[in-house]
Structure formats: C-alpha cells, structure tokens
C-alpha positions in Angstrom: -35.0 38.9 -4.3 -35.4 38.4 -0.5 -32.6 39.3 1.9 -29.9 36.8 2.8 -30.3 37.2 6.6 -32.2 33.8 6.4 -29.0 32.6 6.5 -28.6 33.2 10.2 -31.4 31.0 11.1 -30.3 28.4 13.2 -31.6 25.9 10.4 -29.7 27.6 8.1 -26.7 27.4 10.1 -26.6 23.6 11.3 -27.0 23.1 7.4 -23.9 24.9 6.4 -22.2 23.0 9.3 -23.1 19.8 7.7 -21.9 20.6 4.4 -18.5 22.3 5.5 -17.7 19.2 7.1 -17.7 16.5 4.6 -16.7 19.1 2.0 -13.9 19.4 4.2 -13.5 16.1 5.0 -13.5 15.4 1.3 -10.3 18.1 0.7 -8.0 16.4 3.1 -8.4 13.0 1.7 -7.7 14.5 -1.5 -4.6 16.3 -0.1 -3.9 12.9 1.2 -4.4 11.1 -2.5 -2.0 13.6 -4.1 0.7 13.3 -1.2 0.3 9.1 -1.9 1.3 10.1 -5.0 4.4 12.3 -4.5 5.5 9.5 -2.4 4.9 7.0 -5.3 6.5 9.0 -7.6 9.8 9.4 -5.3 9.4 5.9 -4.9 9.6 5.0 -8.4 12.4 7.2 -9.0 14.5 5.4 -6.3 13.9 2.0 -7.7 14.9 3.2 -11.3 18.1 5.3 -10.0 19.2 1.9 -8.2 18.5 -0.5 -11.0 20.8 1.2 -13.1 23.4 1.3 -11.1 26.0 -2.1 -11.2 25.8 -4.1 -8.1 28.2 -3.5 -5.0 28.8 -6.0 -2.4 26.3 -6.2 0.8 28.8 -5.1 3.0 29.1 -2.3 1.4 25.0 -1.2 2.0 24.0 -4.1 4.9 25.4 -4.8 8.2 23.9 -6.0 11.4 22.3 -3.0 13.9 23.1 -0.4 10.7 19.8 1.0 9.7 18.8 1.4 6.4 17.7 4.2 4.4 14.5 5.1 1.7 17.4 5.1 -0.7 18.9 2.0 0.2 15.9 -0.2 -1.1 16.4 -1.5 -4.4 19.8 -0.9 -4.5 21.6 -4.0 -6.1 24.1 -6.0 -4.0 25.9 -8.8 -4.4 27.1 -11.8 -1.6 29.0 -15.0 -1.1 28.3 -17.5 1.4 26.4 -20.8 2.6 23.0 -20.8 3.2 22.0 -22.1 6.5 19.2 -25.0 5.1 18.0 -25.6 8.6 17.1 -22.1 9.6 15.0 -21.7 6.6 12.0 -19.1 7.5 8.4 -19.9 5.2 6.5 -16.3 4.6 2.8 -17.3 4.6 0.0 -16.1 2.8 1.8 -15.2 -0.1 -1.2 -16.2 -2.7 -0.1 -15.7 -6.8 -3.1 -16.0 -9.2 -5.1 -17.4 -6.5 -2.5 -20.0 -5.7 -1.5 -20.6 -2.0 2.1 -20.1 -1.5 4.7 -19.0 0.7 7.9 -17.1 0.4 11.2 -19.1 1.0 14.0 -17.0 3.7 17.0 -18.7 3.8 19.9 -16.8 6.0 23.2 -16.7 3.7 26.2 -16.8 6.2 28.7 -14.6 5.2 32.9 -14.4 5.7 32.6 -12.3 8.7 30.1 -14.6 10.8 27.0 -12.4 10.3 24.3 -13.9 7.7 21.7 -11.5 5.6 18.7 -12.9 5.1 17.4 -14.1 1.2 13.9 -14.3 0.1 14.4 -17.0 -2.8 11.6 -16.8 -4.4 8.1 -18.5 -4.2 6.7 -21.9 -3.7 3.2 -23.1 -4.3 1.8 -25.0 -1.5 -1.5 -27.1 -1.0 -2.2 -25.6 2.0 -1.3 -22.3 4.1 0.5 -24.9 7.1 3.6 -25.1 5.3 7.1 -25.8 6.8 10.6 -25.5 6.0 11.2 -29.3 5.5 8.3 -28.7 2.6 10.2 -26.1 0.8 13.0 -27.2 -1.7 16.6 -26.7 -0.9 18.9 -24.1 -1.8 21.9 -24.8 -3.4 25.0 -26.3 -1.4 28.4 -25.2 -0.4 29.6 -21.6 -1.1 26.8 -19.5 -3.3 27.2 -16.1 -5.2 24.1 -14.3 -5.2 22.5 -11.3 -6.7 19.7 -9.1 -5.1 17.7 -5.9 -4.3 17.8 -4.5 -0.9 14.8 -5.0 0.8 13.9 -2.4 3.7 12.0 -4.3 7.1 8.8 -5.1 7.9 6.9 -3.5 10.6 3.8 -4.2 12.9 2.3 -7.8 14.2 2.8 -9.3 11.2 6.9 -9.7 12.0 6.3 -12.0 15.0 8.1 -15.6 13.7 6.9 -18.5 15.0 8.4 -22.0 14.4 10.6 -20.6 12.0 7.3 -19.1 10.3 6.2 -15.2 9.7 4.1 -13.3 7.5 6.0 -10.9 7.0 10.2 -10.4 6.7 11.6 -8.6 9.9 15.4 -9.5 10.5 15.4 -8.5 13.7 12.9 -10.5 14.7 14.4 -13.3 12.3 17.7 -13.1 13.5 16.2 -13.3 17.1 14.3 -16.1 16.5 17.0 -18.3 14.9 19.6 -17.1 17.6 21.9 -15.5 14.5 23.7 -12.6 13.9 22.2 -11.1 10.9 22.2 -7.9 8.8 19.6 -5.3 8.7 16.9 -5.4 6.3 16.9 -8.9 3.8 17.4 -9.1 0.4 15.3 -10.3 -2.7 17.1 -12.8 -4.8 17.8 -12.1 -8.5 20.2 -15.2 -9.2 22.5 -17.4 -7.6 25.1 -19.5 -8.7 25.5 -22.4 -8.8 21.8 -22.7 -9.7 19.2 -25.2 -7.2 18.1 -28.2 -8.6 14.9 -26.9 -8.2 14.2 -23.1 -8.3 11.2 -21.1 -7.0 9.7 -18.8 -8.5 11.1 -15.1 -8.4 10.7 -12.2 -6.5 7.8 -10.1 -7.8 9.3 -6.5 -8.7 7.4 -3.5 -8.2 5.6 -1.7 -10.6 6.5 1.6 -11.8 3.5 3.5 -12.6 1.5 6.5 -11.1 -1.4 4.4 -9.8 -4.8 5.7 -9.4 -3.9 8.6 -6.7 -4.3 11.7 -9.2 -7.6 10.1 -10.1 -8.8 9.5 -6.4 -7.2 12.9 -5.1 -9.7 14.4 -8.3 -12.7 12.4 -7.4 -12.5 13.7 -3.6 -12.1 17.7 -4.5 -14.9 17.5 -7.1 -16.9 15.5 -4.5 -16.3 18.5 -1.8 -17.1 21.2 -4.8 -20.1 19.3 -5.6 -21.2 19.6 -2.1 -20.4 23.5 -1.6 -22.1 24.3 -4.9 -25.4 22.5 -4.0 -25.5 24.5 -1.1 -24.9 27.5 -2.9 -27.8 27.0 -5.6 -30.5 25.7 -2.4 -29.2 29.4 -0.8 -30.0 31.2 -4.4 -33.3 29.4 -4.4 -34.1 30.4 -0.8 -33.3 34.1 -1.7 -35.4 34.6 -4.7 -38.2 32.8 -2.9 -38.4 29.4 -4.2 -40.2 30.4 -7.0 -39.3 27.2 -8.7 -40.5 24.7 -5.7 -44.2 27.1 -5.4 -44.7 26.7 -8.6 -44.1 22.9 -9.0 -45.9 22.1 -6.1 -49.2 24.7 -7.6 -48.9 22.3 -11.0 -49.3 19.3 -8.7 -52.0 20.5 -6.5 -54.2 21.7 -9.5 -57.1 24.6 -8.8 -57.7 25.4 -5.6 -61.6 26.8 -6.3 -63.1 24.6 -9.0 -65.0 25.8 -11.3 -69.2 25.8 -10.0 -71.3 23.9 -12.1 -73.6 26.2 -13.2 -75.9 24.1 -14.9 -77.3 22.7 -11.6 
C-alpha cells in the first residue's frame, strides 16, 4: 500500500476543503432541524398546559404597553364589551382549501376604555380587495367572549393600511385606528350572544413533532455520506487504484495484438 503523504498535495488538499465544507455545512442545518424541534416541542407543551387550564379574564394576562410572554400564548381568557363595527381591520391573504379569504379584527372595547383586539374568525371573499363594509357584522350591544391569547406579529407585514393588514400587530392596529388597545389580540372561541351570521373559526395549531427529526437526520447522513466518500477515494488512492487500472485495462483491450502469422 502506497504512503499517505499524497495527501499533502495541493490537489489533495483543495479536495478535503471542498468536502469539509458542505459536510459541515450539512451538520449545522441539522443542528438547526433538531433545535426547530425542541422549540416545537416547548411549543406544543405550552399550548396543551394552557388549554387545560379554565379561562381568566383578559385583564388579568392583557393590558395596553404590557408585553407578553412565550407562555402567555394560548392561554384562555375571557372579556366583556362592544365591539367597535367601524374600526373593523380585514387580514388578507388568508386562503383555506384554496379559497380566498380574509380574517375579520374587530377591537372589543372594554370597562376601562382600552379595547383588545378579536380575530373572529374567517370570511371567504371573491377577491383578495376586500373591505370592512364586506365583512358581516359582529354582534351588537355588550358581548362575552371566549379566546386564546395570541402573541404579535412582527416585520413588514404589520403595516395597516385602510383599516387592512396581513398580518395582526396591535400596535400598529391600535395606531392606525387612533385607540387605546391591549398588547397582543386574541383568537375568538365563542361569543355570546351569537352573530347572525358567524365566520368561520380560528384555525388551532397542530400538536405534532413535524418533520424536523426527519430533516435534522437527512442533513447528518448527507454530511457522513460526504466524509465517507472521501475516505474510500483516499483508501483507493493509497493502495494504487488498483480497481480504476484494471477497469480501464478491460476497456482498452490488448495493447500488442496478436501478429498474424499466416501472412
């Protein structure tokens, strides 16, 4: 077997650099995978803790420049009020089955003055320009409603224009409507009295694993794969390629042929 100084070639050595690095590359996203999946699983537990417990009232988790917490969301509150009809806020771009839709926000003014904001439900649309005055109405004079705390939304999305967003931010909700509102908003799970006509509820979140074990799997035996093929073309160097010389001899064929001697 040949000596493994080869490996100091400068070939040799720009080839082990491109293997390291996606191999490497590989092992973070992994890493990455799995740490989705801690986070999922925390998640998970959260939402189950909460569901179980009985619902308190929304002053008692919500209030307006009060931050919530990971453990806040999903926790079940109860509140009484009147919605504010004309400051209704459409989500858009909230598709189910294929179906356009948006989500219906209506603020819910509280005892004290300050309003927490309810996502309703959803309400199929025939098109993605939907307004307010397209939306059906909540229920009039003082509701009870049920809910889960919802943390805010983040990013570009937020930004509400003619009482329109894509995605629920109060602060930029409550700015936009010029209203004193709670931090964070809250899915509804019933009101009462009912609305004559009622949207379509909240979609909860689904409590599994999801495919992050799988993925974070996938990506370490991708990076393995990579190391060991390295490894065998290294073996293979060191014992000569016998394998390669002699496959390429079979395909060559006789390098003399035989003389015709009958000539």
């Amino acid at each position: 077997m040949r000596s493994f100084r080869f490996l100091l070639s400068r070939r040799w050595v720009l080839f082990l650099l491109t293997v390291i690095a996606p191999a490497w590359v590989a092992w973070r996203l992994g890493e990455w995978q799995f740490h989705r999946l801690e986070d999922r699983k925390e998640r998970n537990a959260i939402i189950e803790r909460n569901e179980l417990q009985d619902p308190v009232a929304v002053t008692d988790v919500m209030a307006p420049d009060s931050p919530l917490g990971a453990d806040d969301e999903w926790k079940r509150i109860t509140a009484t009020g009147t919605y504010a009809v004309e400051d209704t806020v459409v989500v858009r771009y909230r598709t189910r089955e294929g179906a356009a839709g948006v989500d219906v926000v209506v603020p819910l003014e509280l005892a004290d003055g300050s309003s927490v904001l309810v996502d309703r439900g959803w309400f199929a649309t025939d098109n993605r320009g939907a307004t307010p005055d397209d939306v059906p109405a909540p229920p009039a004079g003082e509701v009870t409603v049920e809910g889960w705390v919802r943390l805010d939304a983040t990013g570009d999305s937020t930004a509400v224009t003619d009482q329109s967003t894509r995605a629920i931010n109060s602060e930029q909700i409550g700015d936009a409507l010029d209203r004193e509102v709670v931090t964070g908003f809250v899915d509804l799970r019933s009101e009462s009295p009912s609305a004559e006509v009622e949207l379509l509820p909240v979609e909860l979140p689904e409590l599994d694993n999801g495919p992050h074990f799988f993925y974070g799997l996938q990506w370490w035996f991708f990076g393995v794969l990579a190391l060991f093929g390295f490894g065998y073309l290294v073996y293979d160097e060191a014992r000569g390629g016998r394998g390669m010389v002699r496959g390429s001899r079979r395909s060559e064929g006789p390098e003399h042929p035989a003389v015709d001697r009958g000539a």
